[in-house]
C-alpha positions as a Python dict, from the first residue, in 0.01 Angstrom:
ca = {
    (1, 'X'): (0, 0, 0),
    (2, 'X'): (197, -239, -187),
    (3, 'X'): (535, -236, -213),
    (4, 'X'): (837, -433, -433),
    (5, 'X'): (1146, -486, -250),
    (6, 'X'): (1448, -569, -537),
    (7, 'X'): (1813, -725, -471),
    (8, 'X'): (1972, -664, -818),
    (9, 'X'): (2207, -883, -974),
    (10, 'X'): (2277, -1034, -1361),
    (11, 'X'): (2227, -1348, -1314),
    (12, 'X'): (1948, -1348, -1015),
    (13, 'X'): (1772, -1070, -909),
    (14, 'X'): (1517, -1157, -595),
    (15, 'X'): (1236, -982, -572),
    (16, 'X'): (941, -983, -287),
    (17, 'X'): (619, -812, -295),
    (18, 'X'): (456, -692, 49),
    (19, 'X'): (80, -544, 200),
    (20, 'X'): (131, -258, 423),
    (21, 'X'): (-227, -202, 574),
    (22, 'X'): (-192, 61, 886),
    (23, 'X'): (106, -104, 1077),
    (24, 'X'): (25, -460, 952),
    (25, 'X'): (236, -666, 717),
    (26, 'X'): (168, -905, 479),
    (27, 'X'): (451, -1129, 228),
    (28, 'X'): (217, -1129, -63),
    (29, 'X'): (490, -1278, -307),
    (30, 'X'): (868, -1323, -379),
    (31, 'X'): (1077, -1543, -613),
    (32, 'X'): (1372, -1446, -846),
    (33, 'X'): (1433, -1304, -1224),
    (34, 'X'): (1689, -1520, -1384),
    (35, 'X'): (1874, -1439, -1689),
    (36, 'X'): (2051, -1666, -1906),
    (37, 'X'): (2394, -1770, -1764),
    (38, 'X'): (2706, -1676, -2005),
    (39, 'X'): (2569, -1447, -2231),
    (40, 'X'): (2657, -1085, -2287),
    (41, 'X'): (2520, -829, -2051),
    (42, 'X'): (2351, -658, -2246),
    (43, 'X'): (2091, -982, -2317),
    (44, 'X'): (2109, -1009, -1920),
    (45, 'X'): (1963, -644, -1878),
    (46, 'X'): (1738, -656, -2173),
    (47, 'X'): (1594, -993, -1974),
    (48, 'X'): (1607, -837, -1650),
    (49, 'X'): (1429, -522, -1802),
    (50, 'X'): (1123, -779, -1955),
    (51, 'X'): (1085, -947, -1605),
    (52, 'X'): (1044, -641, -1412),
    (53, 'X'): (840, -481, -1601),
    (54, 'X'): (592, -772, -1580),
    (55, 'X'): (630, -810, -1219),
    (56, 'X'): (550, -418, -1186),
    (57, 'X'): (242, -490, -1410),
    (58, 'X'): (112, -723, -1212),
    (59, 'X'): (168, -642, -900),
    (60, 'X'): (120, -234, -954),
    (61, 'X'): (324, -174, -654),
    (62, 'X'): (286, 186, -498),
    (63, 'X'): (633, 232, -371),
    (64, 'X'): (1006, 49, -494),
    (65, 'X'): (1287, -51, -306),
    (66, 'X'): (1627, -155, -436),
    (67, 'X'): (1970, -205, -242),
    (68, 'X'): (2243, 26, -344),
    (69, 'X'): (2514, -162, -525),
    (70, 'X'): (2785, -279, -231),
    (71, 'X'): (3089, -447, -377),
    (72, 'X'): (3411, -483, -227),
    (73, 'X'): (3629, -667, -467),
    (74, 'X'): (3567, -750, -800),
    (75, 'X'): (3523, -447, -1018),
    (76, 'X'): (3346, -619, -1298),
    (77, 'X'): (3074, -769, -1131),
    (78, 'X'): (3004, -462, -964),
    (79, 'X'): (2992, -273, -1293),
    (80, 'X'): (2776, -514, -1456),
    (81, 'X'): (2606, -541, -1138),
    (82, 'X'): (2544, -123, -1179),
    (83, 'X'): (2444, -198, -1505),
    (84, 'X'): (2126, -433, -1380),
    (85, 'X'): (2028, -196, -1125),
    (86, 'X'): (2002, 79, -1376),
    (87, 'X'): (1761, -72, -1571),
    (88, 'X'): (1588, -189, -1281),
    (89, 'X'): (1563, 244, -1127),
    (90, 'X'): (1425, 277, -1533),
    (91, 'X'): (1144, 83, -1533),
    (92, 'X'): (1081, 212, -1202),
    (93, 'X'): (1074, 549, -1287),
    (94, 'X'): (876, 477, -1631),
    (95, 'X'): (620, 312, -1478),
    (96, 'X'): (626, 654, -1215),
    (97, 'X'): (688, 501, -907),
    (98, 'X'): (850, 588, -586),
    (99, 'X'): (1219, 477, -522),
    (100, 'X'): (1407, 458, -224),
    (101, 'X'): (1800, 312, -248),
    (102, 'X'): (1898, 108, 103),
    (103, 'X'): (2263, -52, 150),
    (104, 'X'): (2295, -306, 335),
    (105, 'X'): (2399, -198, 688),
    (106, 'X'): (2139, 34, 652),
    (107, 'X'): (1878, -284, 651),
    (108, 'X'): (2097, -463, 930),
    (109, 'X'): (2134, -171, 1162),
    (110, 'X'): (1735, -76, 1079),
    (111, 'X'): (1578, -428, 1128),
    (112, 'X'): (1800, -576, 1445),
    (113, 'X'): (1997, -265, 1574),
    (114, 'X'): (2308, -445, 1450),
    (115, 'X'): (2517, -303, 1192),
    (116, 'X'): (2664, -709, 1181),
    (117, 'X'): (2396, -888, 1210),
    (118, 'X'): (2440, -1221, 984),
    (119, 'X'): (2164, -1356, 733),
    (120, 'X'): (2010, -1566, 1002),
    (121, 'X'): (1925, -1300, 1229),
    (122, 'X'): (1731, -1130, 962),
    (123, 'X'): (1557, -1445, 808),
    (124, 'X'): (1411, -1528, 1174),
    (125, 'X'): (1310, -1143, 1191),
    (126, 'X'): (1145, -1192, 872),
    (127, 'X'): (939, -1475, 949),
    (128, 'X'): (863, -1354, 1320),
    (129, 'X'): (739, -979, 1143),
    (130, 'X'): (573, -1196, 880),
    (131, 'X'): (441, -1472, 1106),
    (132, 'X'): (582, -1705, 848),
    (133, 'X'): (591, -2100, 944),
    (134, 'X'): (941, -2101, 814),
    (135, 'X'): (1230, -1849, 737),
    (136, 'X'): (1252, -1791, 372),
    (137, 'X'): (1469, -1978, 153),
    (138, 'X'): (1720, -1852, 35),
    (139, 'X'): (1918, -1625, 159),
    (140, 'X'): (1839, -1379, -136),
    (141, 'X'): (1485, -1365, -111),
    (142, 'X'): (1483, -1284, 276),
    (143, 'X'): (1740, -973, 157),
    (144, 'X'): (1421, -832, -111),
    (145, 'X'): (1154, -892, 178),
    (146, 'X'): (1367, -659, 410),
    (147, 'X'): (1400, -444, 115),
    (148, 'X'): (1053, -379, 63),
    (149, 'X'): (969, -390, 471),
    (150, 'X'): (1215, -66, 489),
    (151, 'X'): (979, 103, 251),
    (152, 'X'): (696, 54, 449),
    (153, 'X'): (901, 157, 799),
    (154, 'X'): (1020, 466, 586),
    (155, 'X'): (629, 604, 521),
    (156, 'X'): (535, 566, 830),
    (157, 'X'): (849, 852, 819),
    (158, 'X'): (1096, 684, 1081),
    (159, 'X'): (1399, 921, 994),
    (160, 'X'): (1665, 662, 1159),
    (161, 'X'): (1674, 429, 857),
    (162, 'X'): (1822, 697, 642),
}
């Protein structure tokens, strides 16, 4: 099973793409889609929507992931921020795949029990489930890998994520 894990922004939106075999885990990919800085956001989604759909082309994953949008302060960003993400559940749903929405105390309280655990705590879970050399840089990415790794705790129908 392959799965894409997806932290949604304008400007940078990290992706990561895992292996699920059985119980075993494999990072087979991550990175970020970058739209052009200062331009209206309507050129940001309509970049946003040409990178994923490439990166769900290529990677044909079974299953999606996405965070649900968490903002506390700043009502624009979080609309524009809405408006990525919609685009993003689009293509998902064009190309007919599975979607589950996570926020993130869900992947906190899921991955290390905590509902305040800090970024570092989850990059070292990361690269001890991923039996990485190194934690992944940055913070971002290691957010889409535990994206995607919920998806593939999820099938294996753990109700306590949800």
């Amino acid at each position: 099973m392959i799965i894409l894990g997806i932290d949604p922004w304008t400007t940078t939106t990290w992706f990561a793409i895992i292996k699920k075999e059985y119980n075993n885990y494999s990072l087979i990919d991550y990175g970020v889609l970058t739209t052009t800085p200062k331009i209206h956001i309507s050129n940001k989604v309509f970049e946003l929507w040409i990178d994923i759909k490439t990166i769900i082309e290529k990677y044909n994953p079974d299953l999606i992931s996405i965070e649900k949008l968490f903002f506390q302060t700043n009502l624009k960003t979080g609309i524009d921020v809405a408006q990525a993400r919609w685009v993003l559940l689009y293509e998902s749903m064009l190309a007919n795949k599975k979607i589950l929405e996570y926020t993130p105390l869900q992947v906190k309280k899921a991955i290390t029990w905590n509902w305040k655990a800090n970024k570092l705590q989850l990059q070292n879970a990361i690269k001890m489930i991923f039996r990485l050399d190194s934690i992944p840089k940055p913070d971002d990415a290691a957010d889409a890998i535990w994206l995607a790794y919920m998806w593939g705790l999820n099938s294996n129908n753990i109700s306590w994520i949800i």
